[in-house]
N, C-alpha and C positions, 0 to 999 in steps of 0.2 A: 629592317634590322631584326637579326633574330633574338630569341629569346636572352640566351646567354650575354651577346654584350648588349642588350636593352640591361640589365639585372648590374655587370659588371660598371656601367655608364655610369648608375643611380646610386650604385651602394652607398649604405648612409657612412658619414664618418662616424664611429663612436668614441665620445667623451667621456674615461671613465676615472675613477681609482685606481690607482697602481694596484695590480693583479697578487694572489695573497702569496709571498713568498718562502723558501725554505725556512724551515724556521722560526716562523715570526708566531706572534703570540696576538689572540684574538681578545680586544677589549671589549669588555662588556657595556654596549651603550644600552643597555635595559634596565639595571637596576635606577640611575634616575628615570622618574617620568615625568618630570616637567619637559615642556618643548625646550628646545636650544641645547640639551644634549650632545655633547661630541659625538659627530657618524664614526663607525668603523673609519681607518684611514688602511685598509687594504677591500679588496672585493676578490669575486668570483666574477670572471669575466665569459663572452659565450663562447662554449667548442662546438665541435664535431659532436653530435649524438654518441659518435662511438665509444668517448669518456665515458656516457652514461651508463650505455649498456653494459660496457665492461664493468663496471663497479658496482651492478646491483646484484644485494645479496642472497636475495630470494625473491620465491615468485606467490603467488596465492591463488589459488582455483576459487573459479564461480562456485556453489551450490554447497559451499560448507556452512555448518552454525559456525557460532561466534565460538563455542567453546573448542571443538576442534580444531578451529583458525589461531584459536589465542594455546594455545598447546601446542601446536606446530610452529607457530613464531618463535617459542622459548626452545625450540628444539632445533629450529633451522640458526638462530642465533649462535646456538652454543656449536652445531657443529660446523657454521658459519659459510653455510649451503651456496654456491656460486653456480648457478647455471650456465653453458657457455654462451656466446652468444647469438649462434646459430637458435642454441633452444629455443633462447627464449627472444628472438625475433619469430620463432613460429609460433609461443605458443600466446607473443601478443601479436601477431596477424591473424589467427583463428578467433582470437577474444577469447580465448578460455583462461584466463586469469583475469580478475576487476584491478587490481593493483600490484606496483613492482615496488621492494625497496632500495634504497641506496646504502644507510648507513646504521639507522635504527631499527628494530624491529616495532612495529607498534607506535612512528614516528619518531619526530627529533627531540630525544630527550634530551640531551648533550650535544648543543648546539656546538659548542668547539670541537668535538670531537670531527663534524664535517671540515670543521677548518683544518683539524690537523691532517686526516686522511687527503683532502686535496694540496697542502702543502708537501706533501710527500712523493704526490703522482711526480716523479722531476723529469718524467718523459713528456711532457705535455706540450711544449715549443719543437722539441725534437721529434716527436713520433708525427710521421705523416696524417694519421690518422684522426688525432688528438688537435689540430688544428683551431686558432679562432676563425668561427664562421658564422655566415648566414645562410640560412635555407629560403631562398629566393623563389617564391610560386608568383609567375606570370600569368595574368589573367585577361583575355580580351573579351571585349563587351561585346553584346548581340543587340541587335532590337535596338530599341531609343540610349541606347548604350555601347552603341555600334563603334563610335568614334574615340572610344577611350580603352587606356591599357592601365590595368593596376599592377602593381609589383607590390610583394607584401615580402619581406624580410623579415622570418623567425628566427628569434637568438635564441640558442636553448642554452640556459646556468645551471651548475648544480645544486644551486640552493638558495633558499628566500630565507635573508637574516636582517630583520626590519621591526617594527612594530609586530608584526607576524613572523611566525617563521613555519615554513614546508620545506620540504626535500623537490628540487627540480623545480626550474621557472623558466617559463616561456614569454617572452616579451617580443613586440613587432612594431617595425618603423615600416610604413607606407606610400609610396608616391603614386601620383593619378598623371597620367599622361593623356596627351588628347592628340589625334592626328589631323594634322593640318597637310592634306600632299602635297609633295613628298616627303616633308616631316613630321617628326612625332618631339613633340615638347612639354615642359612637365609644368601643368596648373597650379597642383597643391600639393602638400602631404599632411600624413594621420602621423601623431606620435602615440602609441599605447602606451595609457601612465594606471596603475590598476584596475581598474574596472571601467574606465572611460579612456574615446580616445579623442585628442585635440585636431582637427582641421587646422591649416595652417595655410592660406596662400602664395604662392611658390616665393611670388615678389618679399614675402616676409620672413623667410624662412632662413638662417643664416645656412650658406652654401662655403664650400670647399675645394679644391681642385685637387687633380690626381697627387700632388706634393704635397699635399696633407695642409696645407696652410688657406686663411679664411680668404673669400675670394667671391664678390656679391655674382660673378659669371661663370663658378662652378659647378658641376653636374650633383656634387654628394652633397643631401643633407645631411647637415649637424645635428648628432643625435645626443643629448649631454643625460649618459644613464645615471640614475640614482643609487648613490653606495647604499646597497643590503636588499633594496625593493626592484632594483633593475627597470624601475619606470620611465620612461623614454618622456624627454623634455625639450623642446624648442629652442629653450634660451638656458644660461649660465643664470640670468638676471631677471629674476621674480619680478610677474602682473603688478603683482603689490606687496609690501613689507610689513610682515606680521610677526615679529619674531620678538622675542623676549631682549629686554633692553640691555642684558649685562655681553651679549653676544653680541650687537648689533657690529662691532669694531670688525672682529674676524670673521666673519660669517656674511656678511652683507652681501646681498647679488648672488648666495650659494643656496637660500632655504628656500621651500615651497611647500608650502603645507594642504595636506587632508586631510579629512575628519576624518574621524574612527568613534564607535562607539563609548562614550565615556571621558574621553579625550581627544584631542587631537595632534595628530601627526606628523613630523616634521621630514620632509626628503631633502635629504642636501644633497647639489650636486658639484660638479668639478669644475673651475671654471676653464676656458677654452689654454689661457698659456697652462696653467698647473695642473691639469690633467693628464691622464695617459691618453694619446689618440692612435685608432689605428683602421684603416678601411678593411674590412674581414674580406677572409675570403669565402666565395659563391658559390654554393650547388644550388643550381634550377631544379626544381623538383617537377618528377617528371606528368605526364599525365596517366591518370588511373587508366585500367583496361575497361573492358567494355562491362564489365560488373563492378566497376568503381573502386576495383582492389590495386594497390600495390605490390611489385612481389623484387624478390632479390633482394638488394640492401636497404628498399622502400618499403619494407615491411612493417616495419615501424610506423607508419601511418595509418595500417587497417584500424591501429591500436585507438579503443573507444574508451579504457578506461585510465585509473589517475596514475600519474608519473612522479609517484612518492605513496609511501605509506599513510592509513589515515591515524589522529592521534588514538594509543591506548586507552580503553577505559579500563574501571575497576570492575569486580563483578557486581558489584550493586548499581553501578551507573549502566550495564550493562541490562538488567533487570527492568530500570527504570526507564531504560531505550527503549523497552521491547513494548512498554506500553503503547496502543494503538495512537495516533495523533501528536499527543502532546510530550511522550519521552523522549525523544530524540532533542526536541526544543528543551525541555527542561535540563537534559547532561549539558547540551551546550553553552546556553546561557553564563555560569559560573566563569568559563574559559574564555569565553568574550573579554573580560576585564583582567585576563592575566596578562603578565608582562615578563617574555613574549608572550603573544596567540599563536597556539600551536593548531594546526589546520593542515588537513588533509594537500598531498601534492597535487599538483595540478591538471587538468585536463589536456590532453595534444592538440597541435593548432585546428586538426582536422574534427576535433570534439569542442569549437568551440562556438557551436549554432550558425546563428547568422553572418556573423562577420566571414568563418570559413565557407558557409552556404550560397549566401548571398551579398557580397561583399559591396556591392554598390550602393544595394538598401540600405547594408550596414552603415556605410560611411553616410547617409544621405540623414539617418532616421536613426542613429544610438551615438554618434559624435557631438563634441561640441565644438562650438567655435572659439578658437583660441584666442581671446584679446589682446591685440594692438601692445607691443612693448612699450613704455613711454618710462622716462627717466621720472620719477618720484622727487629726484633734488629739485629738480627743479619746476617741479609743479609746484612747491611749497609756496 
């Protein structure tokens, strides 16, 4: 089986929020901070890169100071600099720019403002280009790893509106297949939920068929994404129930909480009927050349640096960056406890160490293993 429909067989189904529409007006779930919070009730769902690069508005060269960086921000802003997209797929295949933006200059200061620019895109279902997708990398294993094929599914969003907010998110759902000849069958999958990702074995994993409806002898995992963090979930219906008692009525079987510095963090997601679901569609990504580059409309991947602007300082926190060691730590710190955390965009799948390097290790030696679903009523 080749690549493409190995990639086409698996694709996960995703579980999401209805997609952000004309019009619609973005609530603020950040001024509370207790948990239990209303999530957003729309999201940013994953397209085509091409969204992306079309809509970022400027670019920034390696080897400039802060001061000439931050003078050219204010200047590419005002006269709201659009490189095409040719440029600047060359001039992030070369690496000669460390970061791109989308909507702010100096990041997201005016978190709604992303929402309103992408309710506006109204070509987005229409435009061939603009499509929801997954960039599917098929990996076959060598060595003591000879027998299995991994398929990794990157969704690229235009933006992380959560506990945290950056410009551009990358999130990936995984399946491990193992060859038994003459077939190939799938053992487990990886869900990516922020910085960790869950093991799941295949037998546990709720499954799909191609008519979109639940089905324990379908090929797609159920991927249930979190509104605003885009973190990839197993089940509709939480390990366990932690949630604030005045919510437990509406919300039950939707929250999953992370910690965060100072507080902690609630992901709610969609449950499988009230959600929007839809299997994306595929592009296999191809294999580098023999210097490990991609080139034509894979150029996008040489790209080693962030996929969003990092947040503005002041000039004084700028000063007190530059201190050797401990500045950097000391600007940041304060912005830890803001609500949102505003945080630099994210790294490309292909910058993101071990998991894109060595993704076997990866899943072997940085995953965890996801615990056994079990109904909470009736453990009582």
């Amino acid at each position: 089986m080749n690549d493409k429909t190995l990639a086409l067989k698996y694709r996960p189904l995703l579980v999401l929020y209805p997609e952000i529409c004309d019009d619609s007006r973005r609530k603020d779930h950040h001024k509370p901070l207790g948990l239990g919070h209303r999530p957003l009730d729309q999201d940013y769902h994953p397209r085509d890169i091409r969204l992306v690069l079309d809509h970022a508005c400027q670019t920034h060269k390696k080897g400039r100071s802060w001061i000439i960086r931050l003078v050219l921000d204010h200047a590419c802003q005002l006269c709201k600099k659009s490189p095409s997209r040719e440029i600047l797929l060359d001039m992030m295949s070369q690496n000669s720019i460390d970061y791109i933006d989308l909507i702010d200059s100096g990041g997201p200061k005016d978190v709604d403002k992303f929402w309103r620019v992408y309710a506006q895109i109204h070509s987005k279902d229409n435009n061939p280009e603009y499509q929801k997708k997954a960039y599917a990398r098929v990996i076959r294993g060598s060595e003591r790893f000879k027998d299995y094929i991994l398929i990794q599914y990157w969704l690229a969003y235009f933006f992380d509106d959560w506990a945290n907010v950056h410009e551009m998110d990358w999130e990936m759902v995984l399946i491990v297949l193992r060859i038994v000849d003459p077939v190939v069958e799938p053992i487990a999958c990886v869900f990516n939920a922020h910085l960790g990702g869950f093991r799941k074995p295949w037998g546990y994993v709720h499954k799909a068929d191609d008519d979109e409806n639940k089905n324990p002898n379908g090929t797609h995992p159920i991927a249930y994404i979190a509104v605003g963090s885009h973190a990839a979930y197993y089940s509709d219906y939480p390990p366990y129930i932690d949630v604030p008692e005045s919510y437990i009525g509406d919300v039950l079987g939707k929250t999953i909480r992370t910690t965060g510095i100072g507080k902690a963090f609630t992901d709610f997601v969609p449950s499988f009927n009230d959600g929007e679901k839809f299997l994306p569609d595929v592009e296999v990504i191809p294999q580098p050349d023999e210097d490990g580059k991609w080139s034509g409309d894979w150029r996008w991947l040489n790209f080693q640096g962030r996929w969003g602007s990092p947040v503005q300082m002041s000039f004084m926190e700028h000063r007190i960056a530059d201190i050797p060691a401990i500045g950097g730590i000391i600007c940041r710190i304060p912005r830890l406890f803001e609500r949102p955390i505003r945080e630099w965009g994210p790294k490309g799948p292909n910058a993101k160490g071990r998991c894109w390097e060595s993704p076997f290790d990866w899943i072997n030696l940085d995953c965890f293993d996801a615990p056994v679903i079990r109904s909470w009523i009736e453990d009582l």
